[in-house]
Backbone as JSON Lines, residues from 0, in Angstrom:
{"i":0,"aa":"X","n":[12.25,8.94,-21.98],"ca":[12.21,10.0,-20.99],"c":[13.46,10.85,-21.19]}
{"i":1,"aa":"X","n":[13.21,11.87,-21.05],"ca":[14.23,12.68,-21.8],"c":[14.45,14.47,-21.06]}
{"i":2,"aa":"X","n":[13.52,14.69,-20.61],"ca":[13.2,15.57,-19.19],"c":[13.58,14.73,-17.93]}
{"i":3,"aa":"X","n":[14.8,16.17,-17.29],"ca":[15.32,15.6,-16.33],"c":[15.35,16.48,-15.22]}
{"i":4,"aa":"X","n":[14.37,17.59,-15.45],"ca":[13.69,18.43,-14.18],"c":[12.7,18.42,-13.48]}
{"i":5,"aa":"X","n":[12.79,17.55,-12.55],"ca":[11.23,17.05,-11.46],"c":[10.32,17.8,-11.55]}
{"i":6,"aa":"X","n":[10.89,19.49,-12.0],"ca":[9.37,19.59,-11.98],"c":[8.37,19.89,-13.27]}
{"i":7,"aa":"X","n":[9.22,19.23,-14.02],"ca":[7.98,19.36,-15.52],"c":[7.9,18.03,-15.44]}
{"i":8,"aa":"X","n":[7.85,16.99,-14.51],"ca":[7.39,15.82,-14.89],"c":[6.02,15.69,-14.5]}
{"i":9,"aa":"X","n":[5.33,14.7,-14.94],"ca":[3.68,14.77,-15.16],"c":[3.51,14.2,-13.36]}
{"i":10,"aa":"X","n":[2.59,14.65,-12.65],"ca":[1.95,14.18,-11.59],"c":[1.26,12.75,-11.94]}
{"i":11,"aa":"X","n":[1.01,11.68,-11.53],"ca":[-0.07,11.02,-11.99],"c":[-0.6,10.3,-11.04]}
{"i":12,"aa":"X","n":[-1.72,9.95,-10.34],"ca":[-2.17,9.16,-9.29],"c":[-2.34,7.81,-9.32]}
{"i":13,"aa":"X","n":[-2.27,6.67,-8.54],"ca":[-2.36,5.29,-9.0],"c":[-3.16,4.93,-9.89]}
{"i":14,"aa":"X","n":[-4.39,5.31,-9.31],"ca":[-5.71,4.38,-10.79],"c":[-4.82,5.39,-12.17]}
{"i":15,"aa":"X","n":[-4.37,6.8,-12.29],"ca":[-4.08,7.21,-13.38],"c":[-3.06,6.43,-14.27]}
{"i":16,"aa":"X","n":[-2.29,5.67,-13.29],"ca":[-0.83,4.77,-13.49],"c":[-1.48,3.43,-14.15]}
{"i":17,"aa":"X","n":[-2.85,3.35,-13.93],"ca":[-3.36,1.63,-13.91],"c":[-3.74,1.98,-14.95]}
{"i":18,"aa":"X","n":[-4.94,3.04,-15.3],"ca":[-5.07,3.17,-16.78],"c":[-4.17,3.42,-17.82]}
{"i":19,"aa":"X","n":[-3.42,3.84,-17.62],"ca":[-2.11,4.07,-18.38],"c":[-1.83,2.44,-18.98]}
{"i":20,"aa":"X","n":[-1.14,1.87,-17.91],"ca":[-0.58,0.78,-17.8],"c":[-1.56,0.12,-18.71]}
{"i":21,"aa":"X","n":[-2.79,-0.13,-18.24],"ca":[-4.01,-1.23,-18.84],"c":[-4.01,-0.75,-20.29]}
{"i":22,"aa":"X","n":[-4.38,0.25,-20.52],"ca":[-4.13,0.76,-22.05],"c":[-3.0,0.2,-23.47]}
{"i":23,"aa":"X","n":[-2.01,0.38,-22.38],"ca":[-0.61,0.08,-22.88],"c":[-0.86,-1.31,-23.34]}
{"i":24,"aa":"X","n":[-0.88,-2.28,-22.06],"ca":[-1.32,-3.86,-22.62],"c":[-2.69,-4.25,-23.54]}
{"i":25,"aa":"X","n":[-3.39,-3.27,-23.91],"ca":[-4.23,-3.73,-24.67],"c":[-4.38,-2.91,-26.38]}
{"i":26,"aa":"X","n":[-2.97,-2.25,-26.36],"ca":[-3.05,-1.66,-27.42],"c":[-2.55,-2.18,-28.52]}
{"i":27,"aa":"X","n":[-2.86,-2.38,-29.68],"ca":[-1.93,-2.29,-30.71],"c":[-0.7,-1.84,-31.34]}
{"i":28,"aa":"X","n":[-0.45,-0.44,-30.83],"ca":[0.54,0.11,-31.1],"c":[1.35,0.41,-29.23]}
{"i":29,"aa":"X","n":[1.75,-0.41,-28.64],"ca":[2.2,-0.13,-27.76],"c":[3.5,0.81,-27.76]}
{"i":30,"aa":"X","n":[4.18,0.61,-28.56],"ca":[5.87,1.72,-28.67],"c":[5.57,2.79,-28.36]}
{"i":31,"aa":"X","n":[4.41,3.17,-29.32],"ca":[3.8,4.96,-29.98],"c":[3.21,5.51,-28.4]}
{"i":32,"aa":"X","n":[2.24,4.14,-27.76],"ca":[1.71,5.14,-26.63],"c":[2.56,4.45,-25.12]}
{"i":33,"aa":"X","n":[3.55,4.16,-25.12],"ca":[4.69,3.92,-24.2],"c":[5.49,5.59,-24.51]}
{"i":34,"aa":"X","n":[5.79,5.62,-25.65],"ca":[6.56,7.02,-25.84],"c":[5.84,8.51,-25.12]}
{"i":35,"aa":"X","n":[4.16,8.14,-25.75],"ca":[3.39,9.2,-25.49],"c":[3.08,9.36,-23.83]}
{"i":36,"aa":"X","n":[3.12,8.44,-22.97],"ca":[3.01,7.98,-21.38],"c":[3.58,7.55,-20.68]}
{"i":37,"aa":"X","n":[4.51,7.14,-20.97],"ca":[5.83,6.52,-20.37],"c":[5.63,5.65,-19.37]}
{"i":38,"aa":"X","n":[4.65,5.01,-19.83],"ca":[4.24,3.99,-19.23],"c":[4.1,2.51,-19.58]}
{"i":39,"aa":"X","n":[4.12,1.61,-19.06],"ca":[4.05,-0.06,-19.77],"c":[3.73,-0.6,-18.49]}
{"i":40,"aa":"X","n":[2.74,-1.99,-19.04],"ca":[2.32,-2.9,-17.92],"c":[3.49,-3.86,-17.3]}
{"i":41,"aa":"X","n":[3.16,-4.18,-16.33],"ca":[3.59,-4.99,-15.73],"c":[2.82,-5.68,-14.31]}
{"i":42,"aa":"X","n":[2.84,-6.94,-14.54],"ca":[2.42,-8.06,-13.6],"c":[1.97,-7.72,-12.12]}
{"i":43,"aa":"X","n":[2.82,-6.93,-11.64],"ca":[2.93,-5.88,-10.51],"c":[2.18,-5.61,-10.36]}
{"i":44,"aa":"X","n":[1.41,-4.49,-11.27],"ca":[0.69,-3.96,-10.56],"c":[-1.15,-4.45,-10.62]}
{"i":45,"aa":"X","n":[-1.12,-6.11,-10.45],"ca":[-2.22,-6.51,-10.11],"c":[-2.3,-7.07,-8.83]}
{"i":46,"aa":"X","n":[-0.97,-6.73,-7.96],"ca":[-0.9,-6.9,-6.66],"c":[-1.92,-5.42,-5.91]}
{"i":47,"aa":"X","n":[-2.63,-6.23,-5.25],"ca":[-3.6,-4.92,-4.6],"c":[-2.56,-3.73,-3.56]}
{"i":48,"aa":"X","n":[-1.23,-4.34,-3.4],"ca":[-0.61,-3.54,-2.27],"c":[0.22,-2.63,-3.28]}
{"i":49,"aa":"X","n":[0.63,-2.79,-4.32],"ca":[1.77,-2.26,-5.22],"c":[1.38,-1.13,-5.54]}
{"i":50,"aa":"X","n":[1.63,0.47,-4.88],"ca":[1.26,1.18,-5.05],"c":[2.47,1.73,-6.2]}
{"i":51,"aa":"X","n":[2.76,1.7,-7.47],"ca":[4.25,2.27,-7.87],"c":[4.43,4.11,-7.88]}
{"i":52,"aa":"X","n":[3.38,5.08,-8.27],"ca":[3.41,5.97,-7.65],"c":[4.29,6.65,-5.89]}
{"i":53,"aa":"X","n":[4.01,5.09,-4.93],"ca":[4.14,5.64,-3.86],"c":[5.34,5.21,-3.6]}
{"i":54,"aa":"X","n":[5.83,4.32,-4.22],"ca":[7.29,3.58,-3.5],"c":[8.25,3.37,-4.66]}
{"i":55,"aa":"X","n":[8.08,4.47,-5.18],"ca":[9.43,4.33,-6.69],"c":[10.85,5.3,-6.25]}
{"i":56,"aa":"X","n":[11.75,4.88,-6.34],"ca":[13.38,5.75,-6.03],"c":[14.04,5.22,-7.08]}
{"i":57,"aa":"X","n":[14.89,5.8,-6.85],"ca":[16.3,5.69,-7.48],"c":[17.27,4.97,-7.5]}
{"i":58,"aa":"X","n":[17.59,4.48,-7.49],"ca":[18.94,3.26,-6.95],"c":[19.88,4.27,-7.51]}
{"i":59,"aa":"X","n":[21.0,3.8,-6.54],"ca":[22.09,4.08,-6.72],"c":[23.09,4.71,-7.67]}
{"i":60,"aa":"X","n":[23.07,3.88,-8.87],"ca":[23.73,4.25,-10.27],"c":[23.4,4.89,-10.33]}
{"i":61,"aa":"X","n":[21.69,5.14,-10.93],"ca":[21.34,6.57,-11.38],"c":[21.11,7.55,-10.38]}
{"i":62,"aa":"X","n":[21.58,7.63,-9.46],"ca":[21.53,8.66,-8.32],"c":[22.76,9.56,-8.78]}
{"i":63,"aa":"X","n":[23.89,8.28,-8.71],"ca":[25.33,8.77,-9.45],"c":[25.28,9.68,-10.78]}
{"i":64,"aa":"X","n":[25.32,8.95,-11.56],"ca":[24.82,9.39,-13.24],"c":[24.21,10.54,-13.26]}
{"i":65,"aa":"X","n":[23.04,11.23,-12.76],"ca":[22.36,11.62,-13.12],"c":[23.09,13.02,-12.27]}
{"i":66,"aa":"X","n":[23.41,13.09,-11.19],"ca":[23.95,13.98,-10.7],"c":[23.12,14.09,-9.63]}
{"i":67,"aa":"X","n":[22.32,13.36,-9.12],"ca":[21.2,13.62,-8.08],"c":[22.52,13.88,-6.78]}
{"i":68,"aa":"X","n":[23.36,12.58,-6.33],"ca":[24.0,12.44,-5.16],"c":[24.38,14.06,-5.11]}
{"i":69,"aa":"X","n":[25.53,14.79,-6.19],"ca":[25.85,15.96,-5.91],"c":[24.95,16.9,-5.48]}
{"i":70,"aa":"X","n":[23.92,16.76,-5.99],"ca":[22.46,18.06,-5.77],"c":[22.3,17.29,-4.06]}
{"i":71,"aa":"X","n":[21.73,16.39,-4.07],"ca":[21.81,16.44,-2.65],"c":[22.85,16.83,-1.27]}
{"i":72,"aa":"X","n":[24.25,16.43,-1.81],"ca":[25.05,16.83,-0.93],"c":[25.26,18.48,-0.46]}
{"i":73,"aa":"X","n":[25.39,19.37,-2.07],"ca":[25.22,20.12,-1.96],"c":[24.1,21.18,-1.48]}
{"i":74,"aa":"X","n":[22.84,20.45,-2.0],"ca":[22.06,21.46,-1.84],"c":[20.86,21.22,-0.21]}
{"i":75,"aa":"X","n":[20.64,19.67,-0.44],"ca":[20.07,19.49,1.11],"c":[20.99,19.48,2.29]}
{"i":76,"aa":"X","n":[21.81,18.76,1.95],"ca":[22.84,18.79,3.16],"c":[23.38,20.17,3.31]}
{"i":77,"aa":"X","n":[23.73,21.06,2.32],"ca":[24.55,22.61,2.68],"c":[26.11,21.68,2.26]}
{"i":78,"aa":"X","n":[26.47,20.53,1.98],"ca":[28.36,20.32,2.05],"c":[28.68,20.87,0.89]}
């Protein structure tokens, strides 16, 4: 991932996240279409509640790093 402007990042809806994901684990070349989707399975999401679309953030570090904290202070807050 290499785009770091929210808004050229791809929209995608859960089942879109599941096919992704399911794909990923059943492919042969997983690297090539992880790169191409930025996506990979995980265990997770065969929990019926795990929506990852709906409940994904940021932690901390990369809030730091990335420069998010400043954009927020500055720009939602007005400081």
């Amino acid at each position: 991932i290499e785009e770091f402007d929210p808004s050229k990042w791809p929209r995608r809806s859960h089942s879109e996240h599941i096919k992704y994901a399911n794909e990923w684990r059943n492919a042969a070349h997983q690297a090539r279409l992880a790169k191409k989707n930025g996506i990979r399975y995980t265990p997770l999401l065969r929990l019926l509640y795990w929506k990852i679309v709906h409940y994904i953030l940021i932690e901390p570090m990369h809030c730091l790093d990335l420069g998010l904290a400043e954009h927020h202070v500055r720009e939602l807050l007005g400081i």
